[in-house]
N, C-alpha and C positions, 0 to 999 in steps of 0.2 A: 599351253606348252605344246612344241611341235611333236606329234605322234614319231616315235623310237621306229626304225626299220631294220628288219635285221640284215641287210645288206649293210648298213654304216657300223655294225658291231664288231669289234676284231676279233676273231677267230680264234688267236695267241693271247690268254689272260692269266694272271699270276691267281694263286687261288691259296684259299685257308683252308687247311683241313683243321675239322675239329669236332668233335662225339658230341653231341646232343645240340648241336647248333644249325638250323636249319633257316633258311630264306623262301619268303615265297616272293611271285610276283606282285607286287601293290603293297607291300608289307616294310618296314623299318626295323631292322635291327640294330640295338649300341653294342658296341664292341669295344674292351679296353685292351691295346695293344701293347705289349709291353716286352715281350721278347725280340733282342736284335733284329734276327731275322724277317720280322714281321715289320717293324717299325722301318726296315728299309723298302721294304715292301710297298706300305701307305707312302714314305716319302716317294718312290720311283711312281707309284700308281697317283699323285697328286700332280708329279709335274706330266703327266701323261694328259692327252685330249679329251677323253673320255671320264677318266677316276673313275675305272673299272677293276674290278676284282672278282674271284669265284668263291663261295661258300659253296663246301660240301665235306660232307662224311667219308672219315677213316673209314674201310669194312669192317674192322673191327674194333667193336667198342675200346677207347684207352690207349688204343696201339700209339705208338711213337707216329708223330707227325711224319717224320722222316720216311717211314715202313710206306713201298709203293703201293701198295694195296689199297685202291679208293672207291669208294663206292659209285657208280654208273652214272646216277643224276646227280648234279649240285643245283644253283644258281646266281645268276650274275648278276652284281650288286654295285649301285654305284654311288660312290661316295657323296654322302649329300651334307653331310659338316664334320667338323672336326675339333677337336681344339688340341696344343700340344702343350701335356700337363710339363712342372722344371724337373721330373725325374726322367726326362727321356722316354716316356708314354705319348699315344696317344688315343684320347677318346674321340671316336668315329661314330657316326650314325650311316649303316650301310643301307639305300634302299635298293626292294629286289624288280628287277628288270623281266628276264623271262630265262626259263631253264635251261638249262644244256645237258647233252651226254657228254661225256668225256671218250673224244674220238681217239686222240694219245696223248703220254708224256712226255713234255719234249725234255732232250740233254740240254740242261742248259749252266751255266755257271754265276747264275743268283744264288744267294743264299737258300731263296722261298723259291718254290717249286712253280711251273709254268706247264699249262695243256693245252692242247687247240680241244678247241670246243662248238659244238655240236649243236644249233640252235633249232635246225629243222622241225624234226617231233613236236615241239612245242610252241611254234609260231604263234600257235592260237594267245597264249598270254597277254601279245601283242594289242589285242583286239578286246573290245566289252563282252563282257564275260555274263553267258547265260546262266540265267538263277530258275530257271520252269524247274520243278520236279525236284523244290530244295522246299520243303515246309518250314518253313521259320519258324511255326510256335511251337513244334515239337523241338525243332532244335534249342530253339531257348528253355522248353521246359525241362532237355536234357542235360543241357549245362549249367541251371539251376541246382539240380539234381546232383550234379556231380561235386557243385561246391560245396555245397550243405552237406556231403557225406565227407567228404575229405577235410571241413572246418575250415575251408577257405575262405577270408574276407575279400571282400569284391565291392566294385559298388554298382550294386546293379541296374539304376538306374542310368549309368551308364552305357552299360552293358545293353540293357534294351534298346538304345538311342545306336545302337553299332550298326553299319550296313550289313547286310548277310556275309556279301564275299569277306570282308574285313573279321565278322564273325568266325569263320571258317577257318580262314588263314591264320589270322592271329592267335588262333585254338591251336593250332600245329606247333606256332613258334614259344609259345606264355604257358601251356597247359603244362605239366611234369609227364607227359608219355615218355613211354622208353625210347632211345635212338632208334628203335628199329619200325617201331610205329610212327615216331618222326617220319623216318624213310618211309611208309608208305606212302601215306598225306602226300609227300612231296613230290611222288612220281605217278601218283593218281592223276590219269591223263586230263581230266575238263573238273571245273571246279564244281561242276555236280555230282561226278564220283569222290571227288575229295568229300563233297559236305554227307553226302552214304558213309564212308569210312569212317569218319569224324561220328556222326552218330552210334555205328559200333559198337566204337572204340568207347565212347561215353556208356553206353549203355554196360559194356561187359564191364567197366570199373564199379559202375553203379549195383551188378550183380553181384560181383566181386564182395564189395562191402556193406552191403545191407543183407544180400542173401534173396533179397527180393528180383521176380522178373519185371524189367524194366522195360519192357518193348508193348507195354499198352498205353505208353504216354501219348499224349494227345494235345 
């Protein structure tokens, strides 16, 4: 597949706000669409060139989609299937592209809200992604760790078969963190600060509920 430039990405993309829903780059998110508004959104975004769209976070938790208040970073996400269920739904599989700031809001008279967006900061997404200075088998012994305490079934044989950055990533999107630790993950500039944070964040859950310190995993 031909490598993504962000000179051919358009700046103007309609976007979802939505609390605890986060995108990364290389990562698949399904979404079930089902309000008006949105569902005009996927139709206007499919007959478009690209079947682009923005994922990102209200500022705050809950708030009314409507409320202009958005948090800084999303990501841009492009529709990679669909299907359209007979009750005027659609299920969507968004994959993520590379991030954006949100530069403004524009006036516009869609339903679904529209921003130019900001790709610069985060060009690196673009490009293969260094893994030096990410330990994998402490990360895998933390994410172990963290199912087994919270009674999570997994299949871990799976799980150990996962590439790192896909580990990482898809830790941000599938794990139950809060929105706001979602937000960090997702604005962690290179995915070796992401996989740092991600450790943490496992770790302090892991302290959290055994009581035990968890930062001599190995």
């Amino acid at each position: 597949m031909k490598k993504t430039n962000i000179v051919d990405l358009s700046r103007k993309i309609p976007i979802f706000p939505l609390t605890g829903a986060v995108l990364f780059p290389g990562t698949q998110l399904p979404l079930n669409i089902f309000e008006p508004r949105y569902v005009q959104m996927i139709d206007d975004a499919l007959a478009s060139p690209g079947r682009l769209l923005g994922m990102i976070q209200p500022y705050k938790p809950n708030q009314e989609s409507s409320n202009k208040s958005l948090k800084k970073v999303g990501c841009l996400g492009r529709i990679s299937s669909f299907n359209e269920a007979e009750d005027n739904r659609y299920l969507i599989t968004l994959s993520g592209v590379v991030r954006f700031e949100v530069e403004e809001e524009l006036q516009v008279t869609t339903p679904y809200r529209q921003i130019v967006a900001d790709y610069d900061k985060y060009s690196g997404d673009l490009d293969t992604q260094n893994l030096d200075g990410i330990d994998r088998s402490k990360l895998l012994a933390l994410v172990k760790r963290y199912l087994e305490h919270r009674k999570i079934l997994a299949d871990w044989e799976i799980i150990k078969q996962t590439p790192t950055e896909q580990l990482i990533n898809y830790s941000g999107i599938l794990v139950p963190f809060t929105p706001e630790e979602k937000q960090l993950l997702l604005e962690a500039r290179t995915l070796i600060t992401r996989g740092h944070a991600l450790e943490a964040l496992y770790q302090s859950y892991i302290f959290d509920l055994s009581g035990e310190k968890s930062d001599q995993l190995h």
